[in-house]
N, C-alpha and C positions, 0 to 999 in steps of 0.2 A: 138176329136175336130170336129167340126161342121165345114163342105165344101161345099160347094154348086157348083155345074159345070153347065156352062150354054155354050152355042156355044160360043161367044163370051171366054171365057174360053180358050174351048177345043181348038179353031182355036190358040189359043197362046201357046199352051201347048210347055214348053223348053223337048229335047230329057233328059227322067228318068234316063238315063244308064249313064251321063255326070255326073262325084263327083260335087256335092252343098257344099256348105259350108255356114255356117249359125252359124253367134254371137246373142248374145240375151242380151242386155244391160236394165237391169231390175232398172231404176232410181226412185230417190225419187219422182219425179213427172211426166217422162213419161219411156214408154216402146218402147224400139225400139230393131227391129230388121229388120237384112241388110241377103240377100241372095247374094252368090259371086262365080264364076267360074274362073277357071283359061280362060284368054282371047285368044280363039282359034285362032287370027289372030297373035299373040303377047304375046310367054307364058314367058313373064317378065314380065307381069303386071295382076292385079287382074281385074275383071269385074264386076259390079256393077251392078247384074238383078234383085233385088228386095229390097224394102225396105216397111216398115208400121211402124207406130207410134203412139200410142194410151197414152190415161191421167191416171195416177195412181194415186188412191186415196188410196192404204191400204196401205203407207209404214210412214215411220218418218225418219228421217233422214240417211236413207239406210238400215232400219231394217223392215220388214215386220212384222204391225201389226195387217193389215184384209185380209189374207190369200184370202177369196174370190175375194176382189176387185182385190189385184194382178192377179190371175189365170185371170180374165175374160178381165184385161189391157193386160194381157200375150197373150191372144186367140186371141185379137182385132189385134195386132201390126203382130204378127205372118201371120194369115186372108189376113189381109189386104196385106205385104211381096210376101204370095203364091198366090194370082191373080197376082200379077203384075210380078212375076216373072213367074208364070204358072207351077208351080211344088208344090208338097205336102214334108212338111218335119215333120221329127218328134224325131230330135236332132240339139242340137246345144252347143256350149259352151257359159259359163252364166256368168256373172261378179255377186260377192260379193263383198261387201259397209256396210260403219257405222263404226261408232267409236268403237265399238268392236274389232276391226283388230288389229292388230299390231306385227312389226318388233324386231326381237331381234337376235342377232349375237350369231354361236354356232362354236365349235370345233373338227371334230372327227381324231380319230387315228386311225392307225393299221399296223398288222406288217405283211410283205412278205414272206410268207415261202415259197413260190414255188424253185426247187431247181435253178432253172434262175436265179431268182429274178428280172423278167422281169413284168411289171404293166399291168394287163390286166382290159377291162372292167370292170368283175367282181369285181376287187377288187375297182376303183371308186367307183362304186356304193355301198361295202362294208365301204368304210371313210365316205361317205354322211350319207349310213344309221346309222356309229356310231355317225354324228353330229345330229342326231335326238333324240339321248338317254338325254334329258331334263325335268327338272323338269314342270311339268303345272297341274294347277286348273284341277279335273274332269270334270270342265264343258267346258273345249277349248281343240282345238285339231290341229293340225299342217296342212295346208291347202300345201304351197308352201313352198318346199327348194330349195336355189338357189345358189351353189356352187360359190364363188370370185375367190379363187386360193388357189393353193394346194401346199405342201411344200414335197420336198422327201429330206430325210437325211443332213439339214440344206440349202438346194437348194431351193430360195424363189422364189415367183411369178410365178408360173407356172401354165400356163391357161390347159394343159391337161396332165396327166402324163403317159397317155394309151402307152404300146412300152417302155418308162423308165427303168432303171434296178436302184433297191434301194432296201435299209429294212425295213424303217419307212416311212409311208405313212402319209401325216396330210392335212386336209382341215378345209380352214373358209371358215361358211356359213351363210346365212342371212336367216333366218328363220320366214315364219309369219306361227301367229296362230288367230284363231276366236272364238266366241262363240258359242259353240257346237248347241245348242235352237235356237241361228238364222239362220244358216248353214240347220237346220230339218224342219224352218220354210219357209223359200226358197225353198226346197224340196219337201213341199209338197203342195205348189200354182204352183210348174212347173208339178208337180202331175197332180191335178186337171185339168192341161189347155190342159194336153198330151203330155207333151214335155220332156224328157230324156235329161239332160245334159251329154254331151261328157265328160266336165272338168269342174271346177271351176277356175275363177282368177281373181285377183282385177281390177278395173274399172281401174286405173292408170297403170299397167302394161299392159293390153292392149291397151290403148291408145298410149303410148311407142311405140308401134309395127307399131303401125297405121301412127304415124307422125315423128319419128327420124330416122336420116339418119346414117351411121356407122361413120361420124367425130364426130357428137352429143351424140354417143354413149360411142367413145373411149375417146372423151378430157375431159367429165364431162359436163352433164347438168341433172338440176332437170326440173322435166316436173309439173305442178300443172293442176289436172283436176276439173275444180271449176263448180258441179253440183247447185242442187236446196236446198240436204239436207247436203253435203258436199263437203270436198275439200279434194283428193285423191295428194299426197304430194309421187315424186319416183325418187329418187337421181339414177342415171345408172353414171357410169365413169369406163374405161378400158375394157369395153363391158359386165359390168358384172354389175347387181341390186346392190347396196352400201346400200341402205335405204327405208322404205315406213314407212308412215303412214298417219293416215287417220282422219282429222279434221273437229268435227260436227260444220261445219259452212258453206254456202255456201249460193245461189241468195236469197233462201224463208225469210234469216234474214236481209236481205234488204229491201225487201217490207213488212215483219215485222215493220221493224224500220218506214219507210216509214210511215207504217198506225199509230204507235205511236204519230210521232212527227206533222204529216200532221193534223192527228184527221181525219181520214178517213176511208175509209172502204177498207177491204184488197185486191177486186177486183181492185178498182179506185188507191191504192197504187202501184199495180200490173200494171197498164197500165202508171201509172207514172212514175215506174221506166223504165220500157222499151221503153217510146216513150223519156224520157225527162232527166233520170240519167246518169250522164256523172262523170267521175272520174280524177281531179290533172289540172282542168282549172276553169277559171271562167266562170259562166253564159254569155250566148250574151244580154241576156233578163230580165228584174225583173220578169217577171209574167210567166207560163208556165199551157197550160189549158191541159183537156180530157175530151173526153164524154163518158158517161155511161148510158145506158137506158133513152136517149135521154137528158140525162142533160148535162152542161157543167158546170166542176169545177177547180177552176183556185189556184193556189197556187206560193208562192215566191218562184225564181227560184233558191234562196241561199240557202234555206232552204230543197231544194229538193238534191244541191251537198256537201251541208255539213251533211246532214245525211245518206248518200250513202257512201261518200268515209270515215266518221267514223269508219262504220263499214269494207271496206274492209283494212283499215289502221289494224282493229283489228286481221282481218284474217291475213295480213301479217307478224305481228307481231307471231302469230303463227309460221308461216312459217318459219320464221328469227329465234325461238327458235329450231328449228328440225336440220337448218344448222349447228346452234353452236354446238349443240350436239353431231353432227358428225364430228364435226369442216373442214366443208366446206361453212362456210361463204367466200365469196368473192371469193372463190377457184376452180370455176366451169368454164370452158373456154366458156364453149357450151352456158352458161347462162341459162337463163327461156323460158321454152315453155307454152304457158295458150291453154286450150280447155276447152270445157267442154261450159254449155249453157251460164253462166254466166262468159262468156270469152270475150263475146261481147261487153260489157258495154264500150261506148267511151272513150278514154283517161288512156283505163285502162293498158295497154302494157305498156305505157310511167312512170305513175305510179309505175308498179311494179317495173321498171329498177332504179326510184330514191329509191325508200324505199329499195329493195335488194340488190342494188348497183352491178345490172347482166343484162347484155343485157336481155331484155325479147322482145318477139313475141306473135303472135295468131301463133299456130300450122298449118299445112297444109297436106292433104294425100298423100303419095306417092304411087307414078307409079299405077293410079287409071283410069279405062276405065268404059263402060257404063253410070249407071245411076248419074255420076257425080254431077248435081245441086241437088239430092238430099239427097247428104252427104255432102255437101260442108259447112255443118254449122257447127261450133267447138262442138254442140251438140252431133252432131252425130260419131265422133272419137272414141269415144269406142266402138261402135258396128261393126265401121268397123276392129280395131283391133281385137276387138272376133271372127268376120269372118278370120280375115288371122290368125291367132292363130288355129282354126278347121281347117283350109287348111294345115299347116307348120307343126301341131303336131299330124292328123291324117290322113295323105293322105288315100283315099278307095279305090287305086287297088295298084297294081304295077308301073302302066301305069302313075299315079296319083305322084306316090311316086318319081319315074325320073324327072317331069317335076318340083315337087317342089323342089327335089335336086338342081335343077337347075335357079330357082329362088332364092332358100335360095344364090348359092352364085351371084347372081346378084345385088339382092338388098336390101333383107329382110334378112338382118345381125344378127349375133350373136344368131341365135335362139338357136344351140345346141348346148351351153354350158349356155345361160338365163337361157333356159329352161327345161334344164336338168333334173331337179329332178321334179315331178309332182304330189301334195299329192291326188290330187283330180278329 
């Protein structure tokens, strides 16, 4: 990757030997990445020393289709992250996206022979890895297992069984898997930019990390991460993943529709939604203008909220089929959390609470220091969960490894047993 050091640089250089942590939220329309330290004044909270954000043009709806374009969105965000932060990196953990993804619930068993019959480690991780023995297409492959709870000889609910004394060991587990070609196609634009992913994990499950607290965790909420090319959909209840998936719909088929119905062109529908789409009120206004390369084009203000909130109607309706599914319609205490860029849209919180019939919110980060105004956009939530995700699941010394032990139980809840099983 191409660096350049100038004085200005070097005078800001952060000390190298301090562990970085670094997420890389690789979207259907931009790339961001967030640099983070644990905060040396305050090591309960994360510290915010770098971020950059650059425009992507090779993907589709979270699937990379111009491998170069990504790599050089990828170089840009990154770039731009290590000046401000004043340190070089060359890992991070990566969110995977696109309708590809998906959730499916698995089973494994196994029996105790030790002569105790005492559960140790090993043998967890021996029931998980028999809940991976599942039939799958050649071409997918098991990215994240995420253990619910485990059963020892008709003893239900049991969130760790480690120390136990039994003979029949059983866990359900929530299993996603991806397409193998996009998974290689992502690999090799992070390739190209020089950057080595730590792990892989879905945009929604970091996001998770990023903005719920351990009540939101335990009583039941689905969080929705509604990007540009999609909408990341992740039931957590009992401190444990319930559900994902991953629905190709999200801001870009807005100002789609927009440019349809408007009869305009997709930049001008583009700044229409964002200056002027508003969702589950009426207009204050008939007429709603923009300029664009010094023109001004003016449009009916009805006609800008009833094709906006058509289609988030449609997405929710989506949404509303994933609850049934799982049959947690209405049964979520925590309710809706929205992030993600197209989180913003006014009037939209209010909305989802009457269509879902669930309290809904915009998201917020928790226990966050430094460069705060520049993550404070629901845009940027997954990148900082991929940042505290590389902190909580790889600490780099020993010294590193205490301090986030030590955080995990302060505030950043349920990591080791979420995220237990790690395909990638």
């Amino acid at each position: 990757m191409l660096f350049i050091e100038d004085k200005r640089y070097t005078s800001c250089m952060h000390d190298q030997s301090i562990p970085h942590y670094v997420g890389l939220d690789i979207g259907t329309s931009t790339v961001r990445c967030i640099i983070g330290v644990l905060d040396p004044h305050d090591t309960s909270r994360f510290s915010i020393i770098g971020y950059g954000a650059a425009p992507n043009v090779g993907m589709r709806r979270g699937v990379v289709v111009y491998a170069d374009d990504v790599s050089e969105a990828i170089m840009q965000a990154v770039t731009e992250a290590e000046r401000l932060a004043g340190v070089r990196i060359h890992q991070a953990t990566v969110n995977i996206n696109g309708s590809h993804i998906s959730g499916m619930n698995s089973k494994g068993v196994i029996a105790i022979s030790t002569a105790n019959r005492e559960i140790t480690i090993e043998d967890r991780l021996r029931v998980e890895e028999a809940a991976t023995i599942v039939q799958l297409p050649p071409n997918r492959e098991i990215v994240q297992v995420f253990a619910k709870n485990y059963r020892l000889d008709g003893q239900d609910n049991i969130k760790d069984p480690v120390g136990m004394r039994g003979v029949r060991l059983e866990v359900e587990t929530h299993i996603v898997t991806a397409a193998s070609p996009s998974l290689r196609n992502l690999d090799t634009a992070l390739q190209k930019a020089e950057v080595v992913p730590n792990r892989h994990t879905l945009s929604g499950l970091a996001a998770v990390e990023a903005v719920l607290n351990r009540q939101q965790k335990e009583s039941g909420t689905v969080l929705l991460d509604i990007g540009a090319g999609t909408t990341n959909l992740v039931v957590i209840e009992d401190g444990e993943i319930q559900h994902v998936a991953v629905i190709a719909m999200g801001g870009i088929h807005i100002t789609n529709d927009l440019a349809i119905g408007l009869k305009t062109d997709l930049d001008i529908a583009e700044l229409v939604k964002i200056n002027h789409a508003h969702i589950g009120s009426e207009p204050k206004k008939d007429k709603v203008s923009v300029e664009h390369n010094k023109k001004t084009y003016q449009f009916d203000a009805v006609d800008v909220v009833m094709i906006s909130e058509a289609r988030v109607e449609e997405l929710l309706e989506y949404v509303a089929k994933e609850l049934h599914r799982i049959q947690r319609w209405r049964k979520l205490p925590g309710g809706v959390v929205l992030v993600g860029g197209s989180a913003k849209l006014p009037g939209l919180a209010n909305f989802v609470s009457n269509k879902l019939e669930l309290a809904a919110r915009i998201g917020e980060p928790q226990m966050m220091t430094g460069l705060i105004e520049k993550v404070s956009d629901p845009a940027a939530f997954t990148a900082v969960g991929l940042a505290l995700l590389d902190m909580l699941l790889l600490p780099a010394d020993d010294s590193a490894r205490h301090l986030v032990k030590g955080m995990n139980t302060k505030i950043f809840t349920s990591l080791s047993g979420i995220w237990r099983t790690i395909r990638r």
